[in-house]
PyMOL commands that place a pseudoatom at each C-alpha (Angstrom):
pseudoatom trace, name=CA, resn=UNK, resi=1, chain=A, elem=C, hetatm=0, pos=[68.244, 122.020, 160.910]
pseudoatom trace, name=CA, resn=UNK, resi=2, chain=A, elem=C, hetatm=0, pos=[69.375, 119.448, 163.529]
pseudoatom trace, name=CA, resn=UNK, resi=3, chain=A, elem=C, hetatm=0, pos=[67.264, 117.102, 164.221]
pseudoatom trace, name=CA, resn=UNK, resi=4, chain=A, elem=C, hetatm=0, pos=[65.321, 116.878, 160.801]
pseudoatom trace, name=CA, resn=UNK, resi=5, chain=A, elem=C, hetatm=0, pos=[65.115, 113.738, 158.379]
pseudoatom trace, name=CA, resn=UNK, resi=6, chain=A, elem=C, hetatm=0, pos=[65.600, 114.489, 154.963]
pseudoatom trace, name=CA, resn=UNK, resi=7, chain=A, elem=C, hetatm=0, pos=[63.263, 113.691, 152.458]
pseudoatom trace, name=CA, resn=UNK, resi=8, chain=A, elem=C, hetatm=0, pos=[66.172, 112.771, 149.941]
pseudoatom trace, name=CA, resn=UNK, resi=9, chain=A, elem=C, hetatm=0, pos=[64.799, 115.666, 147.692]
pseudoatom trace, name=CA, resn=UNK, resi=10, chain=A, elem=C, hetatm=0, pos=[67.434, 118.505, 147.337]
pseudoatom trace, name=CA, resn=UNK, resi=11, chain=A, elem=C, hetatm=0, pos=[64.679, 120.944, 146.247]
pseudoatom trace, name=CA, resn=UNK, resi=12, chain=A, elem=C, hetatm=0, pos=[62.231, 120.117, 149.134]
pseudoatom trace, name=CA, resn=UNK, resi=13, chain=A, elem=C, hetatm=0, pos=[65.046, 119.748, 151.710]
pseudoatom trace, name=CA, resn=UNK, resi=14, chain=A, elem=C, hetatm=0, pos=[66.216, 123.168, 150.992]
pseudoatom trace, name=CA, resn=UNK, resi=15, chain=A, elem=C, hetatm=0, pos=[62.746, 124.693, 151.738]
pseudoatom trace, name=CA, resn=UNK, resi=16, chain=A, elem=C, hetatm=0, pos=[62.302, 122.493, 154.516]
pseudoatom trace, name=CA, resn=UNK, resi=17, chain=A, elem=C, hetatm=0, pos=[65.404, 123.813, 156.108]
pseudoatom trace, name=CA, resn=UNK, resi=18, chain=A, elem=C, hetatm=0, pos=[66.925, 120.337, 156.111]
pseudoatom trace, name=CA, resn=UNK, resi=19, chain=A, elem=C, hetatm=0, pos=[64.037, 118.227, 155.886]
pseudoatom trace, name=CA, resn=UNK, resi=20, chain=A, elem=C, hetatm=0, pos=[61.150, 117.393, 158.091]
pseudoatom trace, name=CA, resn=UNK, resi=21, chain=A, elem=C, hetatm=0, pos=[60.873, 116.115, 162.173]
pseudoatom trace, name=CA, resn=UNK, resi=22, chain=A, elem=C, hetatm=0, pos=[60.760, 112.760, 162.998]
pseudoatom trace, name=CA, resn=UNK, resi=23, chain=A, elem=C, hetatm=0, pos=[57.679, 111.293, 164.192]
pseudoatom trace, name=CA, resn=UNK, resi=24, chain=A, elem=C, hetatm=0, pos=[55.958, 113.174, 161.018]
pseudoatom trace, name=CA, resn=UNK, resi=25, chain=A, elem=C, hetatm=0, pos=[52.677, 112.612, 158.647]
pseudoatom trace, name=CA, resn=UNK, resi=26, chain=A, elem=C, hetatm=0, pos=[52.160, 114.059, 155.628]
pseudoatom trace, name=CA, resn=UNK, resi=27, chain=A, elem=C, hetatm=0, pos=[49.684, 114.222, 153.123]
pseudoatom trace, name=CA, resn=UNK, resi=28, chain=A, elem=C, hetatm=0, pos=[50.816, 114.386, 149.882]
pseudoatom trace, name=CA, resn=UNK, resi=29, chain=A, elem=C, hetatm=0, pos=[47.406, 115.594, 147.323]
pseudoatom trace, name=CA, resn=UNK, resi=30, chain=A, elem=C, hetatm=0, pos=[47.776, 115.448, 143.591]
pseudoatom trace, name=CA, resn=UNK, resi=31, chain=A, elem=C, hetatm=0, pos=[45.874, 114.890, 140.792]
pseudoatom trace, name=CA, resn=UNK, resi=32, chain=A, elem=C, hetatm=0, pos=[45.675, 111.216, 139.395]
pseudoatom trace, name=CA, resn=UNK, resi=33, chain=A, elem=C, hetatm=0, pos=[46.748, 112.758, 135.708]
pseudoatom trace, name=CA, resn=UNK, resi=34, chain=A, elem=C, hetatm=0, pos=[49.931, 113.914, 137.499]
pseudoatom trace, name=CA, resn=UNK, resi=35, chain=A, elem=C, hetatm=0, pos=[53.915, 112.796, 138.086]
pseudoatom trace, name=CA, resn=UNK, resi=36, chain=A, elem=C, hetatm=0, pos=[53.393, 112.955, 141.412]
pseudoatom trace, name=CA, resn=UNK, resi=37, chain=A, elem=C, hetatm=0, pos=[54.609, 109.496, 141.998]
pseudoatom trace, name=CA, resn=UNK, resi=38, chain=A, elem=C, hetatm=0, pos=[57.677, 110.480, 140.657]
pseudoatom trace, name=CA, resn=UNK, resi=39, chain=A, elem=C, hetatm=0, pos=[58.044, 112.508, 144.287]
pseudoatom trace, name=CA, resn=UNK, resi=40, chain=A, elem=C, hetatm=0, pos=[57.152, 109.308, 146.217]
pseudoatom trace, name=CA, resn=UNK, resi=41, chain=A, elem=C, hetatm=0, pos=[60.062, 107.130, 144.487]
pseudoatom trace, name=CA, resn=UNK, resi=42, chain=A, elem=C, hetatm=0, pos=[62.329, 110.088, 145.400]
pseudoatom trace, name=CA, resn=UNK, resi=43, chain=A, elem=C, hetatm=0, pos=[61.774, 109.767, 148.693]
pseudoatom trace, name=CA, resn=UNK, resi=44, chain=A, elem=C, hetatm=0, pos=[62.926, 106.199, 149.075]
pseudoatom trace, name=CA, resn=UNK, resi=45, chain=A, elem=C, hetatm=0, pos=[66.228, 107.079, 148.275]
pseudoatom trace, name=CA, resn=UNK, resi=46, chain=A, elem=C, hetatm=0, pos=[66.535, 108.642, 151.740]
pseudoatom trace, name=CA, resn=UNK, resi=47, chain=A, elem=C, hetatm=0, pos=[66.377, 105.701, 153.986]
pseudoatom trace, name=CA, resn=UNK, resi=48, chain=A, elem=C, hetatm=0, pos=[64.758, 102.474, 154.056]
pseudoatom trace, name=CA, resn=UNK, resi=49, chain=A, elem=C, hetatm=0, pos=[60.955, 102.426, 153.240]
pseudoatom trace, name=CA, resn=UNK, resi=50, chain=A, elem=C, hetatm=0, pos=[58.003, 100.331, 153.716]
pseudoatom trace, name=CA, resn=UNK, resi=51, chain=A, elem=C, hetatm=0, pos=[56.150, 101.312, 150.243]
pseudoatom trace, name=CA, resn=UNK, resi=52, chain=A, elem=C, hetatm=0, pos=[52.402, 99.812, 150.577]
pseudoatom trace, name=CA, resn=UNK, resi=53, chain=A, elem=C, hetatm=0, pos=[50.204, 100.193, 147.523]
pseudoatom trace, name=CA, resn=UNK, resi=54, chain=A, elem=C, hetatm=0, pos=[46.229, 99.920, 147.395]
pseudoatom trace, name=CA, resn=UNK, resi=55, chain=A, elem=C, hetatm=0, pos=[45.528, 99.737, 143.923]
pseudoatom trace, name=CA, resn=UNK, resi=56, chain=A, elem=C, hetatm=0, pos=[48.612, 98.847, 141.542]
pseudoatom trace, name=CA, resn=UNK, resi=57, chain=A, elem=C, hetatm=0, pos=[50.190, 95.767, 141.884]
pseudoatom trace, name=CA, resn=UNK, resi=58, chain=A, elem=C, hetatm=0, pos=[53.383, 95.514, 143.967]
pseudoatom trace, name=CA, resn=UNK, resi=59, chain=A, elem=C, hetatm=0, pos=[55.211, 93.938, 140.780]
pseudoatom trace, name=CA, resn=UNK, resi=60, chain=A, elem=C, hetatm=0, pos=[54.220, 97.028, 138.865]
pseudoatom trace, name=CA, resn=UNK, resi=61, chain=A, elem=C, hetatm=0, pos=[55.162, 99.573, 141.439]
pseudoatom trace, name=CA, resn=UNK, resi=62, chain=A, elem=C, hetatm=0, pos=[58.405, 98.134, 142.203]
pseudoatom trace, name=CA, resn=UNK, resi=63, chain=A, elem=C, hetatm=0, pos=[58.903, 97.892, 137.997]
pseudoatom trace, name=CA, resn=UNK, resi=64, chain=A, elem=C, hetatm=0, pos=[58.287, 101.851, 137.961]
pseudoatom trace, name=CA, resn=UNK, resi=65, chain=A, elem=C, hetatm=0, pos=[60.520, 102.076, 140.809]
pseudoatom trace, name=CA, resn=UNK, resi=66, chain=A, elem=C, hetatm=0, pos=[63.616, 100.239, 138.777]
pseudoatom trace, name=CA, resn=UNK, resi=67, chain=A, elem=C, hetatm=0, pos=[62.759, 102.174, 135.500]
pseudoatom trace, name=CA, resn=UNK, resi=68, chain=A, elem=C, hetatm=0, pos=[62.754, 105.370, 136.636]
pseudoatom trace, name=CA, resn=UNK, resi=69, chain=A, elem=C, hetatm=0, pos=[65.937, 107.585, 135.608]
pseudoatom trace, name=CA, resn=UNK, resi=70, chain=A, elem=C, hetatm=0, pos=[65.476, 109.219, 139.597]
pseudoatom trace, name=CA, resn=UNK, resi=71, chain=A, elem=C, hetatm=0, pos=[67.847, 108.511, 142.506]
pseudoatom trace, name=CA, resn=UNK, resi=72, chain=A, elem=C, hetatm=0, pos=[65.969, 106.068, 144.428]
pseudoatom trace, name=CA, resn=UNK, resi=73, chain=A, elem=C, hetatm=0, pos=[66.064, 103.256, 146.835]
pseudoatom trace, name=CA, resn=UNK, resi=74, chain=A, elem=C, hetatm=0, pos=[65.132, 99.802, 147.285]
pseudoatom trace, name=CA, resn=UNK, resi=75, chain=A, elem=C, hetatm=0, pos=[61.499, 99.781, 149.106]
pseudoatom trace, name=CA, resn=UNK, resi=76, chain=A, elem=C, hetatm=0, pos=[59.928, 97.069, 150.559]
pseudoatom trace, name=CA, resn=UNK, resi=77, chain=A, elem=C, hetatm=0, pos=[56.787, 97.267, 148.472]
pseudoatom trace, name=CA, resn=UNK, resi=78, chain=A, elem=C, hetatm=0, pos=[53.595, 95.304, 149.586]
pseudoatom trace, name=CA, resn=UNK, resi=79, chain=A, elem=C, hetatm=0, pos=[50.152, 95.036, 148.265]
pseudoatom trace, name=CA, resn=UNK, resi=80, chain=A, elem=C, hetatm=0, pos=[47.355, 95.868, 150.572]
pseudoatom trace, name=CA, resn=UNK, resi=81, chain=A, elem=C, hetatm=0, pos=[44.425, 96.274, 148.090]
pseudoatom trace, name=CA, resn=UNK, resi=82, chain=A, elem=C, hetatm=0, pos=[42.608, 92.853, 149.746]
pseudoatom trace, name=CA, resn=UNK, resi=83, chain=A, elem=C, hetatm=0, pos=[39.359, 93.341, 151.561]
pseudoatom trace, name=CA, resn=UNK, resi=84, chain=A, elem=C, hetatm=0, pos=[40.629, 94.099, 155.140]
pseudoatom trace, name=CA, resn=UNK, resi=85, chain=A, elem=C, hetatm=0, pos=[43.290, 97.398, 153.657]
pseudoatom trace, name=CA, resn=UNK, resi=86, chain=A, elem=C, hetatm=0, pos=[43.222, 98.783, 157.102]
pseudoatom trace, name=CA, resn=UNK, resi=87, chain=A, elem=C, hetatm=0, pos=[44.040, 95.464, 159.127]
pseudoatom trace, name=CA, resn=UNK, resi=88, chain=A, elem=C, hetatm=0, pos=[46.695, 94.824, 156.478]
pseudoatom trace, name=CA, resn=UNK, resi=89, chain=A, elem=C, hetatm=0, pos=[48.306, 98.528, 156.530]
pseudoatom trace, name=CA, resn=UNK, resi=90, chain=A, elem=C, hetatm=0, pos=[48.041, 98.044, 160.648]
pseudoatom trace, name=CA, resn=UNK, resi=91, chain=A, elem=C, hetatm=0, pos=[50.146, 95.094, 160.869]
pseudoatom trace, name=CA, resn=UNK, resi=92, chain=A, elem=C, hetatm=0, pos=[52.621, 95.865, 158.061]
pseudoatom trace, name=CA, resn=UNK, resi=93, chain=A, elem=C, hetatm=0, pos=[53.053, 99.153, 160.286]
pseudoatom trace, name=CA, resn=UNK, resi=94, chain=A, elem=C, hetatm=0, pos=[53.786, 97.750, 163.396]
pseudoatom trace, name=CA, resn=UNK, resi=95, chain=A, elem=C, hetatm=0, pos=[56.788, 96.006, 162.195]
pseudoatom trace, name=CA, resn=UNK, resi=96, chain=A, elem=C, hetatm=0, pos=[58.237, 99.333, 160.796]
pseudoatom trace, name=CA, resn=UNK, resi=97, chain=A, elem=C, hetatm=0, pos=[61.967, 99.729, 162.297]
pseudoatom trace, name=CA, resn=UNK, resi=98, chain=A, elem=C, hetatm=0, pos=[62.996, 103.081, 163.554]
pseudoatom trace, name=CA, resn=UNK, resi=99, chain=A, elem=C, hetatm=0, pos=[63.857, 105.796, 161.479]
pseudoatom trace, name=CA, resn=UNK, resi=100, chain=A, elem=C, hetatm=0, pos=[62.491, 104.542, 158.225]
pseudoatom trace, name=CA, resn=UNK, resi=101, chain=A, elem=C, hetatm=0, pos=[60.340, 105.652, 155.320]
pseudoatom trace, name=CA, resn=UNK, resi=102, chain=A, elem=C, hetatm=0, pos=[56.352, 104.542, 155.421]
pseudoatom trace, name=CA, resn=UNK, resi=103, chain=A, elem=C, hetatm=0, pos=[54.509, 105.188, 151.889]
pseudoatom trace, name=CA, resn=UNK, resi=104, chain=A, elem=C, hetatm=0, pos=[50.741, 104.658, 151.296]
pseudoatom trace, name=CA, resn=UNK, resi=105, chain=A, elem=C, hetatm=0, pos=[49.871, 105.074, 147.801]
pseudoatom trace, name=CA, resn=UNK, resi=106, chain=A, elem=C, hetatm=0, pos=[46.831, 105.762, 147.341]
pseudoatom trace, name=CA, resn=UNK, resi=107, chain=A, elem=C, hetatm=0, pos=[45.398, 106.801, 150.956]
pseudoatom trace, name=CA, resn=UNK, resi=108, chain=A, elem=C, hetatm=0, pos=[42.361, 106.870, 148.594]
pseudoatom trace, name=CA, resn=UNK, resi=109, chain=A, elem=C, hetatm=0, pos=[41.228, 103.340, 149.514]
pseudoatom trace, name=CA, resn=UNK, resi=110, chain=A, elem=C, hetatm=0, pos=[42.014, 103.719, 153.007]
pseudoatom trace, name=CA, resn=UNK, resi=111, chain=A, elem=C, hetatm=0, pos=[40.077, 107.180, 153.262]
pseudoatom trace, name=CA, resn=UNK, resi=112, chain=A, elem=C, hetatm=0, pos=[36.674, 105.607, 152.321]
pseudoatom trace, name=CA, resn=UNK, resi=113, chain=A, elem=C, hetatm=0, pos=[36.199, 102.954, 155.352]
pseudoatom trace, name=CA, resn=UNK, resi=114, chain=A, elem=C, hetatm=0, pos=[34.488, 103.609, 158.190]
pseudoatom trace, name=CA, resn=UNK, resi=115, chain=A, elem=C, hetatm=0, pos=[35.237, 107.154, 160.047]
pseudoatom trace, name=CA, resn=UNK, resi=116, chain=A, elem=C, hetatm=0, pos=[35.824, 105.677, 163.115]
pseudoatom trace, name=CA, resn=UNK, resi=117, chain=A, elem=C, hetatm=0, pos=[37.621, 103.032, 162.023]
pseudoatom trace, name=CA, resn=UNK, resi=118, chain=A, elem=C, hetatm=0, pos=[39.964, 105.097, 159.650]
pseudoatom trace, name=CA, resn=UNK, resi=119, chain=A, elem=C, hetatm=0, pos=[40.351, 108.029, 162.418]
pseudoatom trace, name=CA, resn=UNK, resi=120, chain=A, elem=C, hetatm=0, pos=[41.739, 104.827, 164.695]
pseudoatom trace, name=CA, resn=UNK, resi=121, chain=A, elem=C, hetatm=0, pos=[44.063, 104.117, 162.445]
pseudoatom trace, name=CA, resn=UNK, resi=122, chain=A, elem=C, hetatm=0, pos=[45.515, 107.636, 161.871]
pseudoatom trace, name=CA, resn=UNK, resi=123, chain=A, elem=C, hetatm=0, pos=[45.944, 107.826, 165.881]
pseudoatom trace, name=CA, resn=UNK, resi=124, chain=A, elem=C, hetatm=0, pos=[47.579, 104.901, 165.842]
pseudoatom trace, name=CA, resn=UNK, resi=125, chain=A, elem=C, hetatm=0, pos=[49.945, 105.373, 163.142]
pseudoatom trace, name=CA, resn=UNK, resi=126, chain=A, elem=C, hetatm=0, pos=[50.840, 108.730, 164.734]
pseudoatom trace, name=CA, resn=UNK, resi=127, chain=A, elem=C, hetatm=0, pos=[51.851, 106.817, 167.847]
pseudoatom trace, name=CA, resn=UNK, resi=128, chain=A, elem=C, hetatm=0, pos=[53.967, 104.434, 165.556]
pseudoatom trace, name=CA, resn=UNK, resi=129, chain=A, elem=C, hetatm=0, pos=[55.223, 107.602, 163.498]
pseudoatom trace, name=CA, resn=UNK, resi=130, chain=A, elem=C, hetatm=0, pos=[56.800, 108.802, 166.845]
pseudoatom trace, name=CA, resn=UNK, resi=131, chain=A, elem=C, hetatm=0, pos=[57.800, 106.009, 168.561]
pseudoatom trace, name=CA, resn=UNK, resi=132, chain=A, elem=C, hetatm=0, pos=[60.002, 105.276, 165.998]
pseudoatom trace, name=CA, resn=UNK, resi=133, chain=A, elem=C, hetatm=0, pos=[60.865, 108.662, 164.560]
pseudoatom trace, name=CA, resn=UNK, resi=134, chain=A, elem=C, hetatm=0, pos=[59.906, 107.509, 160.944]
pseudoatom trace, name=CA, resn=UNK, resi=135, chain=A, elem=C, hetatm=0, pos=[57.868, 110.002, 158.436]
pseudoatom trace, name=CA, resn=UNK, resi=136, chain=A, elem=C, hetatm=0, pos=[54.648, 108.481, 156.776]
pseudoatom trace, name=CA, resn=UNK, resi=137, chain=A, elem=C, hetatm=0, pos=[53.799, 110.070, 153.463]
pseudoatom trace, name=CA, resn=UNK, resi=138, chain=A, elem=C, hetatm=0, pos=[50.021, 109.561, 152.220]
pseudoatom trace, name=CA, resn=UNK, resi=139, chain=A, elem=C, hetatm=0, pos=[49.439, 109.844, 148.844]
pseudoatom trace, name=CA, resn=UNK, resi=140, chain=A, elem=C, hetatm=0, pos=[45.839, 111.866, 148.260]
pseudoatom trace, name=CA, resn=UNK, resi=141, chain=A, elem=C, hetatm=0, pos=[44.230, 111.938, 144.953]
pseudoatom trace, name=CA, resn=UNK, resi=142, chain=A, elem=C, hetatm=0, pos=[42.210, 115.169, 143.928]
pseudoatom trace, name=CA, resn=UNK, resi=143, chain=A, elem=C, hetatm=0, pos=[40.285, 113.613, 141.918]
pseudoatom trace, name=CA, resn=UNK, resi=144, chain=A, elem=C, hetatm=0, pos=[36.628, 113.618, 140.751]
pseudoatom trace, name=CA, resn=UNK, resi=145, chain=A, elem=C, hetatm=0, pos=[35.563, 111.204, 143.779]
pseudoatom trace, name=CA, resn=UNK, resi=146, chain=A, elem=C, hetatm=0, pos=[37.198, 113.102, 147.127]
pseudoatom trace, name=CA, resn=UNK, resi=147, chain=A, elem=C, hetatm=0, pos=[36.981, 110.069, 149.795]
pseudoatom trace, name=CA, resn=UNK, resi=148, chain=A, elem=C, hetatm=0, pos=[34.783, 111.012, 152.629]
pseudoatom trace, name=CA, resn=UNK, resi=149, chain=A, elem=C, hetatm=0, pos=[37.768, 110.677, 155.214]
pseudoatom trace, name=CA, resn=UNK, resi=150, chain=A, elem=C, hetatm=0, pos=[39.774, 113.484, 153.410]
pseudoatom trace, name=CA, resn=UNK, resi=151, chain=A, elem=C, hetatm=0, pos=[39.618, 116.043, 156.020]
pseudoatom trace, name=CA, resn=UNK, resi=152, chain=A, elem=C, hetatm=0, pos=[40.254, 113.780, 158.537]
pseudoatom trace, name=CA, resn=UNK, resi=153, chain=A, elem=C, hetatm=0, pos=[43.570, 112.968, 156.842]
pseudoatom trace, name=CA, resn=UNK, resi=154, chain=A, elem=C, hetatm=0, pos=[44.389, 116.648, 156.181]
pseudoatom trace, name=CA, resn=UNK, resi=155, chain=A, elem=C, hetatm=0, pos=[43.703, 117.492, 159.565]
pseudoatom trace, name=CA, resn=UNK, resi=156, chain=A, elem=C, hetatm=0, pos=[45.819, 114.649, 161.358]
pseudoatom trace, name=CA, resn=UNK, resi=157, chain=A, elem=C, hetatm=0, pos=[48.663, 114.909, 159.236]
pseudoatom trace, name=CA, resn=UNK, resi=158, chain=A, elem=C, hetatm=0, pos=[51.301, 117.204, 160.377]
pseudoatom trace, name=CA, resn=UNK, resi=159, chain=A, elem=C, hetatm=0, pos=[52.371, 119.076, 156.840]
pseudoatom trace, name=CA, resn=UNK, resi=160, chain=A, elem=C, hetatm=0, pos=[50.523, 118.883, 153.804]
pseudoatom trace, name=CA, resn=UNK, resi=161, chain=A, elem=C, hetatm=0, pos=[52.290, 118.904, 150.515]
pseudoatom trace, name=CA, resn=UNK, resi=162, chain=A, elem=C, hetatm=0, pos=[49.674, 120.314, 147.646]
pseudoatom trace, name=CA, resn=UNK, resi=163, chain=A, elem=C, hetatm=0, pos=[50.678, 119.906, 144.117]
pseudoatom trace, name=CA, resn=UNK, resi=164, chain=A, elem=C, hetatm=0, pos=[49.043, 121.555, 141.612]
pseudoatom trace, name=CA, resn=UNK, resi=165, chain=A, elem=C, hetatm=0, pos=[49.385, 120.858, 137.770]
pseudoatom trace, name=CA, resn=UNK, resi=166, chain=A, elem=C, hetatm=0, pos=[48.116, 123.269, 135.126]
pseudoatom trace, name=CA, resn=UNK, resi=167, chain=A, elem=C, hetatm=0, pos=[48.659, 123.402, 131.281]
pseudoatom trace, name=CA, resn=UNK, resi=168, chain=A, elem=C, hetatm=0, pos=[49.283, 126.916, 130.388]
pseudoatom trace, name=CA, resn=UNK, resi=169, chain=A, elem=C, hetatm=0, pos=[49.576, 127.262, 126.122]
pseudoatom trace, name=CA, resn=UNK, resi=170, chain=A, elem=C, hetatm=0, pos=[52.054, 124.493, 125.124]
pseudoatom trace, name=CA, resn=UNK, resi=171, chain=A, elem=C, hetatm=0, pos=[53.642, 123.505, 128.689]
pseudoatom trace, name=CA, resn=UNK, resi=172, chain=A, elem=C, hetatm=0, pos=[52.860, 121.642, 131.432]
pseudoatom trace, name=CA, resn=UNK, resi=173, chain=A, elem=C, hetatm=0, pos=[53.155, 123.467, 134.718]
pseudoatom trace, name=CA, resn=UNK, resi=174, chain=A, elem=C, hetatm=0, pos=[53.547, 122.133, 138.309]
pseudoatom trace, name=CA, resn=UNK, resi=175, chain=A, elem=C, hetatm=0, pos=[53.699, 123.939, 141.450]
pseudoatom trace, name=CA, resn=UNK, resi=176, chain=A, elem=C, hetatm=0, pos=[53.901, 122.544, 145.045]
pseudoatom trace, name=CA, resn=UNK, resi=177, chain=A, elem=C, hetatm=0, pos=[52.482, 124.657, 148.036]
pseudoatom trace, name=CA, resn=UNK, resi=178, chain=A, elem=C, hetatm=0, pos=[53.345, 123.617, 151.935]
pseudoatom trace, name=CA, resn=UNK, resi=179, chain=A, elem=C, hetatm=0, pos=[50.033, 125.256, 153.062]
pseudoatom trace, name=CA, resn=UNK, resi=180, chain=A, elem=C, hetatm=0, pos=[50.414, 122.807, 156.487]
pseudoatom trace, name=CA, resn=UNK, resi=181, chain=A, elem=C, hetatm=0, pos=[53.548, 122.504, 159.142]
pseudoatom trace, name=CA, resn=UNK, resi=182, chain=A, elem=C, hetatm=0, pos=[52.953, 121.468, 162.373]
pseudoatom trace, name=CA, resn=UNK, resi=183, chain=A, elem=C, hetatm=0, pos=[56.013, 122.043, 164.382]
pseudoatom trace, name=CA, resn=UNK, resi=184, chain=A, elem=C, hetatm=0, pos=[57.370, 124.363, 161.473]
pseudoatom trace, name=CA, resn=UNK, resi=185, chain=A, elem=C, hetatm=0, pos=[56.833, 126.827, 159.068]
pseudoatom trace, name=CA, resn=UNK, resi=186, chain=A, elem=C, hetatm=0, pos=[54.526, 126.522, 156.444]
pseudoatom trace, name=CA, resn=UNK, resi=187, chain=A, elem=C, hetatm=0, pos=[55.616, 128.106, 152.907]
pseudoatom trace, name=CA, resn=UNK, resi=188, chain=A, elem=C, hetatm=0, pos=[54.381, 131.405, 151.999]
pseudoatom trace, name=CA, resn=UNK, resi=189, chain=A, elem=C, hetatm=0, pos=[54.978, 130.793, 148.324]
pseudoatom trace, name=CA, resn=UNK, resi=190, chain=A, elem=C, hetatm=0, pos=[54.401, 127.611, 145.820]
pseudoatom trace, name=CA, resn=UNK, resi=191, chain=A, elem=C, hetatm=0, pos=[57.663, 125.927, 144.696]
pseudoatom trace, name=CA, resn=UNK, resi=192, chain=A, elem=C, hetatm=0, pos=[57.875, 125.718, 140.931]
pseudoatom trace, name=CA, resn=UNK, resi=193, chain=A, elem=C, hetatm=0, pos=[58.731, 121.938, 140.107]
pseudoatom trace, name=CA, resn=UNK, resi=194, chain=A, elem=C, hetatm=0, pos=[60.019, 120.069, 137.013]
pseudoatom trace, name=CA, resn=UNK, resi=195, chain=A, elem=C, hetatm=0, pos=[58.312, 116.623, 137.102]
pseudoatom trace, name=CA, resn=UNK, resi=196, chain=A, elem=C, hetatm=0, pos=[60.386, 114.975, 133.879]
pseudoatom trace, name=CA, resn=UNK, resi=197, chain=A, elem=C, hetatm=0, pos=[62.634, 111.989, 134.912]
pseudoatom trace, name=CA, resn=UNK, resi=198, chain=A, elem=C, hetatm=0, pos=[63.392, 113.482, 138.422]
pseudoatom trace, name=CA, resn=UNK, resi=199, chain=A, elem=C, hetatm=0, pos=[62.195, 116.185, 140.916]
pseudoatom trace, name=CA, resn=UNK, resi=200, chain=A, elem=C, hetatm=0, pos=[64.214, 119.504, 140.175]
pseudoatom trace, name=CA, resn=UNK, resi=201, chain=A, elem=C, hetatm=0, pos=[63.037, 123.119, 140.023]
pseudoatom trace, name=CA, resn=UNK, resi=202, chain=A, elem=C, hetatm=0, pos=[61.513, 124.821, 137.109]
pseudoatom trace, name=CA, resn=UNK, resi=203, chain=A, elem=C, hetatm=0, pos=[63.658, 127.643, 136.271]
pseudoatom trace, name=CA, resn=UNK, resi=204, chain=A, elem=C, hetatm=0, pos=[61.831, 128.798, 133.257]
pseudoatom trace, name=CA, resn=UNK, resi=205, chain=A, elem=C, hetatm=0, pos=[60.116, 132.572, 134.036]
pseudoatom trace, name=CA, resn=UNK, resi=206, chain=A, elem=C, hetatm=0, pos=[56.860, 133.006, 134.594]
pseudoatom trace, name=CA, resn=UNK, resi=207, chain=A, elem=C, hetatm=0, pos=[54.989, 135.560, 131.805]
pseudoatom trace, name=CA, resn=UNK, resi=208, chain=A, elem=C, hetatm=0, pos=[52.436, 137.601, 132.695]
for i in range(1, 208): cmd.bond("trace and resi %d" % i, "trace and resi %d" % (i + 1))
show_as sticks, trace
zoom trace
């Protein structure tokens, strides 16, 4: 569709119907025992991205980055996981060029601040977001400990991507719902995903 960004996932742009609108926030919610960073290194393969990371080093993400067998980019990667995250993540934003790739993995660390403070940020990150026409992609853990600013994130963002990983007998199963699409339409079915070395559909059946 004209005037979409893709994400640089053939599987996701397909559903998408070409990819998502500029200006864009996503939330991205996973569980911490899942590939889902596998998606987010997919997705800087696109376009240039600002990657920031709040709890692994920025040596160790960009090492995953290299080693991975997925067609990806090269990110700027920065670690924000000092004592001000917010202040950092604020001024790292503001120098984002237009039509580029913004990563925050985890949005854990950013969700637990203040309410205020965090909901402040989100508005102003929108404004950035569509200044710019750049997509920011939050990475949520669903996790034991839910931040307290969850909501807030889920209701700011403009899609939500939900992936959901199951073991069923001997296999792993993962399935990705767009429950959220401001400005779109959200999926009415989950998309069946292979999360091995790269993002591609799972086209085993499904047995009743």
């Amino acid at each position: 569709m004209a005037g979409r960004l893709e994400t640089g996932i053939d599987v996701l742009d397909r559903k998408l119907n070409g990819g998502l609108p500029p200006g864009s926030i996503v939330a991205f919610t996973a569980s911490p025992a899942s590939q889902s960073e596998l998606l987010l290194y997919e997705l800087t393969a696109a376009r240039g991205t600002l990657y920031l990371t709040t709890e692994r080093s920025d040596q160790a993400v960009r090492d995953a980055i290299e080693n991975t067998n997925a067609p990806v980019g090269s990110p700027t990667v920065r670690d924000i996981s000092g004592s001000e995250p917010l202040d950092q993540a604020n001024r790292l934003i503001r120098a984002l060029p237009e039509g580029a790739n913004l990563i925050i993995d985890t949005a854990d660390v950013l969700e637990r601040g203040d309410r205020n403070r965090y909901r402040s940020f989100m508005t102003e990150l929108q404004t950035h977001m569509v200044n710019t026409g750049s997509i920011a992609f939050l990475h949520c853990l669903d996790g034991h400990h839910i931040p307290t600013n969850r909501d807030t994130t889920k209701h700011m963002a403009d899609v939500v991507f939900a992936l959901e990983t199951q073991v069923r007998g001997a296999e792993m199963e993962n399935r990705l719902s767009i429950p959220k699409f401001r400005g779109g339409t959200a999926l009415v079915e989950t998309v069946k995903l292979e999360l091995a070395d790269e993002v591609a559909i799972d086209t085993s059946r499904d047995i009743a």
